[in-house]
N, C-alpha and C positions, 0 to 999 in steps of 0.2 A: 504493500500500500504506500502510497507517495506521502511526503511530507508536509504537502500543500495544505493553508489554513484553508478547511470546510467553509461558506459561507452559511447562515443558519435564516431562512427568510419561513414566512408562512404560505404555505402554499396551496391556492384555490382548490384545485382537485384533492388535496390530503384535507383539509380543514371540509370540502363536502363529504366525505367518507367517514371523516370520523362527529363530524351533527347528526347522520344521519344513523349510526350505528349504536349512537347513546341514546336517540330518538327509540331506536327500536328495542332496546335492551335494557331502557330505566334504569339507567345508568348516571348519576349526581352531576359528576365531572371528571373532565378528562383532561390528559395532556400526551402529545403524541410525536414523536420527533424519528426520523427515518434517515438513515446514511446512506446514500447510492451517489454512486460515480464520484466521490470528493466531496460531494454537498450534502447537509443538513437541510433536511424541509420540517417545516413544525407546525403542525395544530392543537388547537385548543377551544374547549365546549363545555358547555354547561356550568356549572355554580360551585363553588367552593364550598361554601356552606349553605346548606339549605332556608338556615333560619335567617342570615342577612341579607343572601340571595347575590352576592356579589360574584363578579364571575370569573371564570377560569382565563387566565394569559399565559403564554405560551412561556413567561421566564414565572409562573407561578408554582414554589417547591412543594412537593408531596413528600410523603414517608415513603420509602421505599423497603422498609421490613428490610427480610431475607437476603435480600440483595446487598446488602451491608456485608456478606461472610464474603462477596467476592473484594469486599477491601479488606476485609480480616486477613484473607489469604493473601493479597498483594502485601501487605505490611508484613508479614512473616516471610516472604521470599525475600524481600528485602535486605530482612534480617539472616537469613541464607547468605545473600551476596555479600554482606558483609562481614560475613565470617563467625557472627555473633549467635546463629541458632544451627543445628544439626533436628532434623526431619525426623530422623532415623533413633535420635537419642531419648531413652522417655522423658517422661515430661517432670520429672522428679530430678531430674538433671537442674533445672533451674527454678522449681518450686518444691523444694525438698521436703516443707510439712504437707502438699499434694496427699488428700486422704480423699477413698470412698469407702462405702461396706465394705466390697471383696480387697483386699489389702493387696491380694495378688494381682489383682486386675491395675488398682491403682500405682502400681511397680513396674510394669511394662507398657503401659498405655506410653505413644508415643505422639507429637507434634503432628505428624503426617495424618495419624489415623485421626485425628481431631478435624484435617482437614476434609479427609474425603468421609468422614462420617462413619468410622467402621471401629471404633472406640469401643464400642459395645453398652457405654454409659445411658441409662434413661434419659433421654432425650427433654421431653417437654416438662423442665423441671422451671417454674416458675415464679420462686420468693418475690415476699415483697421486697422493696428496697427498706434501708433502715432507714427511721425516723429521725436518725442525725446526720443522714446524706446516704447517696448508692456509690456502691464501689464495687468491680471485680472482683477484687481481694475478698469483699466479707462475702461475694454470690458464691465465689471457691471454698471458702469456710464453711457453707452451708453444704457445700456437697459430699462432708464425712460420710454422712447416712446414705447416700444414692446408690442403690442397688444397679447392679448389671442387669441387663437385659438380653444378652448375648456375650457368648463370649468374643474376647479381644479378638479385634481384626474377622471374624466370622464370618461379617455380611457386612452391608451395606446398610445403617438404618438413620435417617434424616435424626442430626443429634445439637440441636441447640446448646444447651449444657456445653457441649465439645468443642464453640466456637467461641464463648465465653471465657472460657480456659484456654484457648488459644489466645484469646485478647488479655488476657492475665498474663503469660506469660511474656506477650509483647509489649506489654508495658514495663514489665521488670527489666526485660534487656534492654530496652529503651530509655526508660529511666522518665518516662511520661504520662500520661492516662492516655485511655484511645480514642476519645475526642479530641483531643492535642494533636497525639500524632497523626489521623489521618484525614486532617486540615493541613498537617504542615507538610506532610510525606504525599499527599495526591491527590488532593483536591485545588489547594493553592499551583502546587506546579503546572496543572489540569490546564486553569485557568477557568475552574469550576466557581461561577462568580456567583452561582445563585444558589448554595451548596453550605448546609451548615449541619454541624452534630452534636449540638447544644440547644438542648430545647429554649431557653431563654432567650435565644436569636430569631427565634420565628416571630417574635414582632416587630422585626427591620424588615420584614417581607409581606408578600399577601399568600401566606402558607394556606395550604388544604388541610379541611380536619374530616376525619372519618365520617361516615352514616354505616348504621347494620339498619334491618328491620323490625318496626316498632312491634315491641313485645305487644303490646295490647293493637296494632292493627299492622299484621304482617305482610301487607300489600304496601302500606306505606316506610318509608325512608326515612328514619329522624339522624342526627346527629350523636354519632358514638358516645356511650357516658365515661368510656375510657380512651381521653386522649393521646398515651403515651402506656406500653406496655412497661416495664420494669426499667430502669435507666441503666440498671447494673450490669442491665445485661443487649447493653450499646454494641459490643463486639458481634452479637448475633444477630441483632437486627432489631434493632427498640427505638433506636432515635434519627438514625441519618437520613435527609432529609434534599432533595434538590430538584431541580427541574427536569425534564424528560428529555431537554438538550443536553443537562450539563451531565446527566446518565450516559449518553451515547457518548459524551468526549470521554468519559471512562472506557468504555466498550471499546469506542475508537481507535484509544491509547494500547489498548492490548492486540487489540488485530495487529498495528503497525511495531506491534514488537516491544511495547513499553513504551513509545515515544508520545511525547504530547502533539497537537497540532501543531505547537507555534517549532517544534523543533526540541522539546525540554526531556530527557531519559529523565524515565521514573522507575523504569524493571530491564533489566536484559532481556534479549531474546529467546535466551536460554531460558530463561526464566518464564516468562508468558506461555513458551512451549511446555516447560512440565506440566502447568497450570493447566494445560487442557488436554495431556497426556492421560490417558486411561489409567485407573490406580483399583477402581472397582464396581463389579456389574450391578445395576438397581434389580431390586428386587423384583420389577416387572417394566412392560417399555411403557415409558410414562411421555405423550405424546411426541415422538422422533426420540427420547432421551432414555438409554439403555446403559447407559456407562458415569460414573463418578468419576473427575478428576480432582484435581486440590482447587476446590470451590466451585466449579465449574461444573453444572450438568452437561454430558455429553451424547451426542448420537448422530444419527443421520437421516436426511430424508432427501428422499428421490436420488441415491446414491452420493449424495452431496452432506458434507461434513457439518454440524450444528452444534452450538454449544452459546447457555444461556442458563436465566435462572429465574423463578419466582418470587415476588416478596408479598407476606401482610403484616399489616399491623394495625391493630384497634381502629378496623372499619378502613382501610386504605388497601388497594391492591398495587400491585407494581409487576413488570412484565418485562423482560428483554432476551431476543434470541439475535443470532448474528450466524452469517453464514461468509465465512473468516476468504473463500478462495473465490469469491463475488465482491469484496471488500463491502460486503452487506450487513446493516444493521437495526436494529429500532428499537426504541421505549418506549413503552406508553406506560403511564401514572394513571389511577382512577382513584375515587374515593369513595365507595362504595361495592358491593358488590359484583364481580366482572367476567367473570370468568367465560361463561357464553360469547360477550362482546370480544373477549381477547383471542379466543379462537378462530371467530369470523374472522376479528381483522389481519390476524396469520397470516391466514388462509390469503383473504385481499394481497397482504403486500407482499408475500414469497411469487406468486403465479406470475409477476412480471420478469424474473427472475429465472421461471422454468422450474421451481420447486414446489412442488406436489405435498401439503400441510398435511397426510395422509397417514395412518396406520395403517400396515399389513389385516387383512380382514381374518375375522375370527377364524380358528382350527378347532373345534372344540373335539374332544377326545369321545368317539364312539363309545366307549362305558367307562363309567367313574361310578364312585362309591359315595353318597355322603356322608358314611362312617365315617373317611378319612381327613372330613374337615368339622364335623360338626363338632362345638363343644366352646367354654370360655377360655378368651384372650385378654389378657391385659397389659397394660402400662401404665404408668404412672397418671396419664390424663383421661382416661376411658377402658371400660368394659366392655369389649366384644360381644357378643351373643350371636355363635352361629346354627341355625335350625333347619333341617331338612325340607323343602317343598315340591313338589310335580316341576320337574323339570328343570331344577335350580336348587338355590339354597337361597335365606332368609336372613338380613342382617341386621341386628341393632346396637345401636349404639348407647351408653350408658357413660354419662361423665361421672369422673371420678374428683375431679376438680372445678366447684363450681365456676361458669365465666370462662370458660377455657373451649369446651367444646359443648355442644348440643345436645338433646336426646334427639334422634336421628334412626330413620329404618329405610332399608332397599331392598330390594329382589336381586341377587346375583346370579348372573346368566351364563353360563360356560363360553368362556372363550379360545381359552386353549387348556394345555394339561396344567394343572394346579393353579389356573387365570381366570376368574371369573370377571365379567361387564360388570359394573354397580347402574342398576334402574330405577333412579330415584327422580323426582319434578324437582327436588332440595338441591341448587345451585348451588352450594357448600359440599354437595357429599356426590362429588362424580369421580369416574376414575373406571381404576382395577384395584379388584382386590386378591392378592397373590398371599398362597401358601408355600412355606418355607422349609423344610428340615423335617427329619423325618424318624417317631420312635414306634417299634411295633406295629406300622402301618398308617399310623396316625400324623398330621402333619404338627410342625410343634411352635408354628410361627404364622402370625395372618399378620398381611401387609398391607394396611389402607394407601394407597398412592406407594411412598417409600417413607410411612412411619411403620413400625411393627411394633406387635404385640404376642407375646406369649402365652401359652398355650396352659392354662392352670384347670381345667377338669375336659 
């Protein structure tokens, strides 16, 4: 990819595409910024917030959740280049009181497996922050008691906790918080102007604040009563914050190798390349994406290479895929629920391209058993419940954590061996859901998307 500054304008056909798709989708607001051929095009639609009613601009920053671990992982390769962290070394190397339950678990757990998720640690571990301020440090002190869920390096299972403690330990060697460093390490170098990871900043801006569906009339839209998930836990994705442009100049920066637009290295190439090097397979192909790298979801569609990542947080979604040998890329920001709209618009912006937004169509296995899946799963955020039916199997969902997840039920429909379709109208609960591992016949692990849950009767 050339070194050329992108120009970033709004653009008549992108900004109809995407009125028209929040139109259809009852979708709050949006922001949408697309990299083809050197240039940045940007649109922007509907309302920020619903109760002041003011509306979405294209330099308007959203929460981008999840998407935050692909700057966790860029600040820890960093710290690679520098000489200052080993991947490979546990993580007791530099946080030496590092405690979970399993003592052996917490002995071996390694930097790498934190990044590609395969840690084995209970994932959606969610304290409060302390009432005399949020720190890494005390969210790591919390996780003595945290149970494994798999063992080390096992599999593959989406582990928040894991990124947290990756951002703990980068801030040790660093010698900073992770709101510090990466403003100072890749957002400022970026030239990410509209880009902050201190929630205190979002009134020098006209930031987006989340909507879920109102508990008492679930057609309508109000304004999230939780503005910010945990602070403590910034390195996973809790607070950072920026526009859907200044997300692609991130994205940008890594296709060309680490380098900023204007010419500024933030990562070697070597390093960008690990970053989406294959480290381990997801538990099932979660739309084109079948492969973990260090941050990076990986896969392919239409023979063509993809790598991108999902984010939420308290009622905001965030979205970005890139197709790295087209020097293709896109963001979209929403604040509300999206998921429906962000498929369509995939789908829209790959096909000029010649990429086909497609799964492989169902195999489903001429005889299965539902002995071998039926029975409860858990984690730390929800209860499984899976139950025999004509022609499928039955799923509900049970939180375990109030505010965390839903009570929730689908019909699972065979899609291939041990991959069932999830048949739910609930735009929160789509996917596959994949079974895992295997005792006495029985499967010993259910994967909603790439969280997992354990297999306890």
């Amino acid at each position: 990819m050339s070194g050329a500054v992108p120009t970033v304008a709004v653009d008549g056909e992108l900004q109809k595409l995407l009125d028209e798709a929040l139109a259809r989708h009852g979708v709050v607001g949006a922001s949408l910024a697309v990299l083809r051929d050197g240039k940045v095009a940007a649109a922007a639609s509907g309302m920020l917030n619903v109760d002041s009613g003011v509306r979405v601009r294209p330099e308007s920053p959203f929460q981008i959740g999840s998407i935050s671990k692909l700057f966790t992982a860029t600040l820890a390769m960093q710290l690679v280049e520098e000489g200052r962290l080993d991947l490979d070394a546990p993580v007791r190397r530099y946080l030496p009181d590092f405690a979970l339950a399993d003592a052996a678990a917490a002995s071996r757990i390694t930097t790498r497996q934190l990044l590609n998720h395969s840690s084995g640690m209970e994932g959606d571990f969610f304290p409060q922050d302390d009432p005399w301020g949020a720190s890494a440090d005390s969210y790591v002190r919390k996780m003595a008691l945290l149970p494994q869920l798999h063992d080390v390096g096992a599999y593959m299972c989406y582990c928040n906790s894991g990124f947290v403690l990756a951002g703990r330990v980068i801030e040790v060697l660093a010698g900073k918080p992770w709101q510090q460093l990466v403003m100072e390490r890749i957002c400022t170098p970026l030239g990410m102007r509209q880009a902050f990871a201190d929630p205190r900043e979002a009134l020098r801006y006209l930031s987006a604040v989340g909507h879920m569906a109102d508990p008492a009339s679930p057609s309508r839209l109000s304004v999230s009563p939780l503005t910010y998930l945990p602070l403590s836990m910034a390195a996973a994705g809790s607070v950072l914050s920026m526009s859907a442009a200044d997300l692609l100049r991130f994205v940008a920066a890594h296709l060309r190798g680490g380098v900023s637009e204007a010419g500024r290295r933030v990562l070697s190439e070597a390093s960008t390349a690990a970053m989406r090097a294959s480290q381990m397979r997801l538990p099932a192909l979660r739309a084109g994406f079948d492969r973990m790298g260090l941050g990076w979801f990986i896969g392919k569609l239409a023979d063509e290479e993809i790598v991108g990542h999902d984010g939420a947080c308290a009622g905001q979604f965030a979205y970005t895929l890139s197709v790295p040998r087209h020097d293709f890329a896109y963001a979209l920001l929403t604040n509300s629920p999206s998921a429906a709209m962000a498929d369509e618009l995939r789908s829209t912006l790959l096909r000029p391209i010649g990429v086909t937004a497609q799964d492989p169509p169902p195999q489903p296995p001429p005889d299965w058993t539902p002995l071998r899946y039926v029975g409860t799963y858990e984690n730390l955020a929800a209860r499984l419940l899976i139950a025999g039916r004509p022609g499928g199997l039955a799923l509900k969902i049970v939180p375990r954590q109030p505010g965390l997840v839903q009570h929730q039920q689908a019909e699972l429909v065979p899609h291939s061996p041990d991959c069932f379709d999830i048949l739910s109208d609930n735009p929160m609960l789509q996917g596959r859901v994949t079974f895992v591992g295997e005792t006495d016949g029985r499967a010993q692990f259910a994967a909603v998307g790439v969280r997992m849950a354990r297999r306890v009767s």
